[in-house]
Backbone bond lengths (Angstrom), bond angles and torsions (degrees), N, CA, C in turn:
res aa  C-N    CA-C-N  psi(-1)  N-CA   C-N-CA  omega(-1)  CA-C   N-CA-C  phi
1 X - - - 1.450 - - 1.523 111.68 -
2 X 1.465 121.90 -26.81 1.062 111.85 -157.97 1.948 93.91 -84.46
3 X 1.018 107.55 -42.36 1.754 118.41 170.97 1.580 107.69 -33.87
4 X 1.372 108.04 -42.52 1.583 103.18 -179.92 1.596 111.10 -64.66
5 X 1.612 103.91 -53.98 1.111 107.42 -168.08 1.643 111.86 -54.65
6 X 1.087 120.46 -30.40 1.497 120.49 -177.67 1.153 114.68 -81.30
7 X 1.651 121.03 -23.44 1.203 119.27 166.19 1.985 123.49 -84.15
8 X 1.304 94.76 -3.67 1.348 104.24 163.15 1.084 96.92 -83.22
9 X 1.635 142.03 -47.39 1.342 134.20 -143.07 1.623 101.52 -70.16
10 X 1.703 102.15 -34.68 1.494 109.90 172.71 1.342 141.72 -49.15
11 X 1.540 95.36 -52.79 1.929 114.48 154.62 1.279 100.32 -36.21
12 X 1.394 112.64 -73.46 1.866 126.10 -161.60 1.436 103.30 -42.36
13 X 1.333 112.90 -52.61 1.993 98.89 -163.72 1.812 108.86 -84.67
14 X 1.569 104.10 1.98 1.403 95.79 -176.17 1.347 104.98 -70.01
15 X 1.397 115.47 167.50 1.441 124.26 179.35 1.555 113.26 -70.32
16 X 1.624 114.32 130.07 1.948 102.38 178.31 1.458 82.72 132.28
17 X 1.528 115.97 -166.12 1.739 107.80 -14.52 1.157 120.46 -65.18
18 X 1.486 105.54 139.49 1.887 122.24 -173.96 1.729 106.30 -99.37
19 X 1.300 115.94 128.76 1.251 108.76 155.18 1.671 126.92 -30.44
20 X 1.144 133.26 106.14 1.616 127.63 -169.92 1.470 104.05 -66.92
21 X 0.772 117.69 50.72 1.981 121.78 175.66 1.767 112.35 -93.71
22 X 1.323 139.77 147.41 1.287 121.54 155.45 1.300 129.50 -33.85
23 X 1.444 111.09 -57.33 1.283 130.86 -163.56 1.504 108.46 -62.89
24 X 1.058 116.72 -30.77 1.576 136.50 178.55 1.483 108.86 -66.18
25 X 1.495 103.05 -69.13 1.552 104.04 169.17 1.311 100.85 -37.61
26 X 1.257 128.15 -104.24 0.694 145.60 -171.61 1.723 127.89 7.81
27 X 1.614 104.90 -54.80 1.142 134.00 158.14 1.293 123.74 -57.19
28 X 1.090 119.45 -28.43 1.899 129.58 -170.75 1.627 110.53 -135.48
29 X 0.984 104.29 -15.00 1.975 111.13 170.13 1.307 125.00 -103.77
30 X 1.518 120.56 107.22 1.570 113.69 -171.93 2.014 93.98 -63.42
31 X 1.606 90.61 165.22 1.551 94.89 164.58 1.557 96.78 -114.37
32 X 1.600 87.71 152.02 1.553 111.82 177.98 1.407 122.70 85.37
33 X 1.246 106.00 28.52 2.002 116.22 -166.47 1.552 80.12 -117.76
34 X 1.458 96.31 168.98 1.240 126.31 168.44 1.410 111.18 -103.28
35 X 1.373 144.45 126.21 1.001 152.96 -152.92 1.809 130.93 -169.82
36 X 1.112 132.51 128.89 1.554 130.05 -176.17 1.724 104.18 -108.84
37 X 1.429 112.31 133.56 0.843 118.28 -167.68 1.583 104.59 -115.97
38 X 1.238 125.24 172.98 1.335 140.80 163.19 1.716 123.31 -123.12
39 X 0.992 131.30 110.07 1.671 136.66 154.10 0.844 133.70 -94.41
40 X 1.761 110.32 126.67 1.770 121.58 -168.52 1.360 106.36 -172.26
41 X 1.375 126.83 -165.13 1.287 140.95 173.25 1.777 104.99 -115.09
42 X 1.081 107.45 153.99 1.624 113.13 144.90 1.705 128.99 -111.56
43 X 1.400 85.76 124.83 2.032 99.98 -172.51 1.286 90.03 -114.85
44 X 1.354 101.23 148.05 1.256 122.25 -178.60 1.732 131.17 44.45
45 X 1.165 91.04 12.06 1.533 110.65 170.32 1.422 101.45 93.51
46 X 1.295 124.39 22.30 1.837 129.00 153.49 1.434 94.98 -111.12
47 X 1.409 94.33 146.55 1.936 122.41 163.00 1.984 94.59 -83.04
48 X 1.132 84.35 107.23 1.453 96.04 157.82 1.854 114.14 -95.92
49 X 1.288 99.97 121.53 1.492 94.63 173.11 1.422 111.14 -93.05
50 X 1.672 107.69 160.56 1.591 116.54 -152.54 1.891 86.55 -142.49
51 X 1.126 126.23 -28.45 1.718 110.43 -161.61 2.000 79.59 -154.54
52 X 1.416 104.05 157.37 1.392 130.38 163.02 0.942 139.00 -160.25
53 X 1.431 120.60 107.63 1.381 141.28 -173.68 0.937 151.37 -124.46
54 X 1.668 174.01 170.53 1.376 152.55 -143.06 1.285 115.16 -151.34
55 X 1.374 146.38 175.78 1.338 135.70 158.93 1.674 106.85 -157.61
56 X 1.601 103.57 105.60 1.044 123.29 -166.76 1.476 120.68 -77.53
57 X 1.369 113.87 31.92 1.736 144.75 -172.37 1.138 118.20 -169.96
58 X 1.017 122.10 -53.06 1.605 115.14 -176.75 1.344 119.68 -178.75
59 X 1.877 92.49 100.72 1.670 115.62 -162.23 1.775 99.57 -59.95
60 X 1.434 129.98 -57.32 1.312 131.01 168.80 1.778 106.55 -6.55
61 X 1.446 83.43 -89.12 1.796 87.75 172.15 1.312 122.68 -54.89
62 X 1.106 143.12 -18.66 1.308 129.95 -174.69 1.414 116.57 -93.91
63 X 1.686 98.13 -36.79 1.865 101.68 158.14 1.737 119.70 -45.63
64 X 1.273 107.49 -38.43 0.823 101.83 -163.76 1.674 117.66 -58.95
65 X 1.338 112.78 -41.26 1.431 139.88 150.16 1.394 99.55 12.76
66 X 1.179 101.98 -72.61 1.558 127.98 -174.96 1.385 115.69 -60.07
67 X 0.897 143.48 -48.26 1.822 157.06 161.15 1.932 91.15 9.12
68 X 1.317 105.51 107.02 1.860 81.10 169.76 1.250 93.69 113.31
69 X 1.243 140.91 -56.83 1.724 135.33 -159.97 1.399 113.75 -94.81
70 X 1.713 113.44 -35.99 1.323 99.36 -172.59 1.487 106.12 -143.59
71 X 1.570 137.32 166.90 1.769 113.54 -149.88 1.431 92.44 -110.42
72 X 1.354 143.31 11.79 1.542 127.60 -165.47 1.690 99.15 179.44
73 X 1.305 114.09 145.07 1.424 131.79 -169.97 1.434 117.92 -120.86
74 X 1.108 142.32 175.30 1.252 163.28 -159.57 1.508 126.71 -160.26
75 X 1.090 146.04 97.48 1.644 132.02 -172.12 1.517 115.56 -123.30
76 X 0.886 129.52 179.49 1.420 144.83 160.29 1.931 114.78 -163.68
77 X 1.198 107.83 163.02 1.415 90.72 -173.64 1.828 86.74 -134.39
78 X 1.650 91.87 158.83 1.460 97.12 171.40 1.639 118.56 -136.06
79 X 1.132 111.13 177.76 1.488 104.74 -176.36 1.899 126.98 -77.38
80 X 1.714 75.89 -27.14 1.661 86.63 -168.20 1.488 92.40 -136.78
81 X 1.514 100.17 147.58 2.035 134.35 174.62 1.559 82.86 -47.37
82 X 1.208 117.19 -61.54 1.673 114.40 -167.75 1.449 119.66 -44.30
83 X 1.275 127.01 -60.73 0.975 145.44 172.34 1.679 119.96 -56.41
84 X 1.395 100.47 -69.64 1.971 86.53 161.13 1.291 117.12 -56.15
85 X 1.169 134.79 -12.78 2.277 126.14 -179.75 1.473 98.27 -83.81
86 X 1.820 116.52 -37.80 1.379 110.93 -176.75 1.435 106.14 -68.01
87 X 1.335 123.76 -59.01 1.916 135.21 -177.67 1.708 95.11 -44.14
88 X 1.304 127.70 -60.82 1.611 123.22 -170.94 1.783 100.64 -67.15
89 X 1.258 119.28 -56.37 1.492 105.70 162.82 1.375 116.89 -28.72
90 X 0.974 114.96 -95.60 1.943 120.02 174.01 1.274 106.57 -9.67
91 X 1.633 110.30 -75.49 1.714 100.68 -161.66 1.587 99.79 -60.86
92 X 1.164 104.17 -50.08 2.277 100.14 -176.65 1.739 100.54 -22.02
93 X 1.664 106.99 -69.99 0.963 115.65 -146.85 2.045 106.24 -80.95
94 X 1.017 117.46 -13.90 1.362 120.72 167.30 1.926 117.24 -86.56
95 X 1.387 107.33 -6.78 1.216 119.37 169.24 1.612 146.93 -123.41
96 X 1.709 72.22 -8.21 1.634 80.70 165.57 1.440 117.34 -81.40
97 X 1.248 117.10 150.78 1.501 138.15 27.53 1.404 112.71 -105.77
98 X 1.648 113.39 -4.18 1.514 103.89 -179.40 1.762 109.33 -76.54
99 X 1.378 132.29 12.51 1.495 115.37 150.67 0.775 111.75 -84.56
100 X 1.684 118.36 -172.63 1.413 123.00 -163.19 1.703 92.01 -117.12
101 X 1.036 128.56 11.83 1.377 132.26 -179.06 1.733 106.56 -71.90
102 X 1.459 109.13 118.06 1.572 113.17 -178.87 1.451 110.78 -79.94
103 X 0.845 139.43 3.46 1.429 148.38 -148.40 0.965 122.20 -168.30
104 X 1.646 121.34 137.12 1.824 119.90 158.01 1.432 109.53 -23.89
105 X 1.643 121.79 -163.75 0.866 132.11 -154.92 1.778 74.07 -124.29
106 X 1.534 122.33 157.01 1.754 106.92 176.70 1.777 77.31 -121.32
107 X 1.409 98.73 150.10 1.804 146.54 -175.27 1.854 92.90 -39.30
108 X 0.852 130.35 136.75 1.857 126.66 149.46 1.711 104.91 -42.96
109 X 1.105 112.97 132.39 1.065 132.78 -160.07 2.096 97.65 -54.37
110 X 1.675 136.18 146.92 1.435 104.21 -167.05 0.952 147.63 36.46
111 X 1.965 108.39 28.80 1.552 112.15 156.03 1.262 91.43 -127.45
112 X 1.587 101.78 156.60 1.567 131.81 152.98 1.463 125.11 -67.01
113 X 1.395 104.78 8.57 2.008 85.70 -151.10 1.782 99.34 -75.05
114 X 0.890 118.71 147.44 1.263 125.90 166.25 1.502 121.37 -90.45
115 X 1.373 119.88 146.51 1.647 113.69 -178.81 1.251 116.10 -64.40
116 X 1.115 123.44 141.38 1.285 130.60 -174.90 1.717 106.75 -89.64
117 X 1.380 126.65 20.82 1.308 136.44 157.47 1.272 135.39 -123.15
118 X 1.592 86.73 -19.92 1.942 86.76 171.47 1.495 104.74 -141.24
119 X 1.533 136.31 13.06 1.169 154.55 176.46 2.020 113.40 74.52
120 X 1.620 91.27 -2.84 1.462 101.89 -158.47 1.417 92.74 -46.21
């Protein structure tokens, strides 16, 4: 329990929730960072997250991806591929099954690292 709670605490200090619009990104998302994001709505005045995902080049663009599927975002950025696959691991795995994510999180493209929660 306490793993959740810290991985909620993680959602909480990320930056958002952002309107999921281009223009928005755009406005609040550098391009070309590495960054893990969150997608969901907020009810009742909580961000419920619904999907979680990362972009190991450039979160700007990869949010954008999303434009259309889901109404509000969440981000944080990190320094290293390593570090955002472990942070998107965590939340996956402290929130599944209520995302809509069918799948692990898959490796940065030419790394090995394994999750540090389920070794996948």
């Amino acid at each position: 329990m306490v793993r959740k709670e810290k991985n909620i605490m993680i959602v909480a200090q990320f930056s958002g929730p952002y309107t999921l619009e281009d223009i928005v990104i755009d406005l609040y998302v550098a391009v070309n960072q590495i960054g893990v994001y969150v997608l969901g709505n907020t009810i009742l005045g909580t961000f419920v997250p619904k999907y979680v995902g990362r972009s190991d080049v450039n979160l700007n663009g990869r949010l954008k991806d999303w434009v259309g599927y889901y109404s509000q975002f969440k981000f944080g950025y990190y320094s290293t591929q390593k570090d955002a696959y472990s942070t998107e691991c965590w939340i996956y795995h402290q929130l599944f099954p209520s995302l809509d994510n069918e799948r692990h999180p898959d490796k940065p493209i030419g790394k090995d690292y394994k999750c540090p929660w389920c070794g996948e």
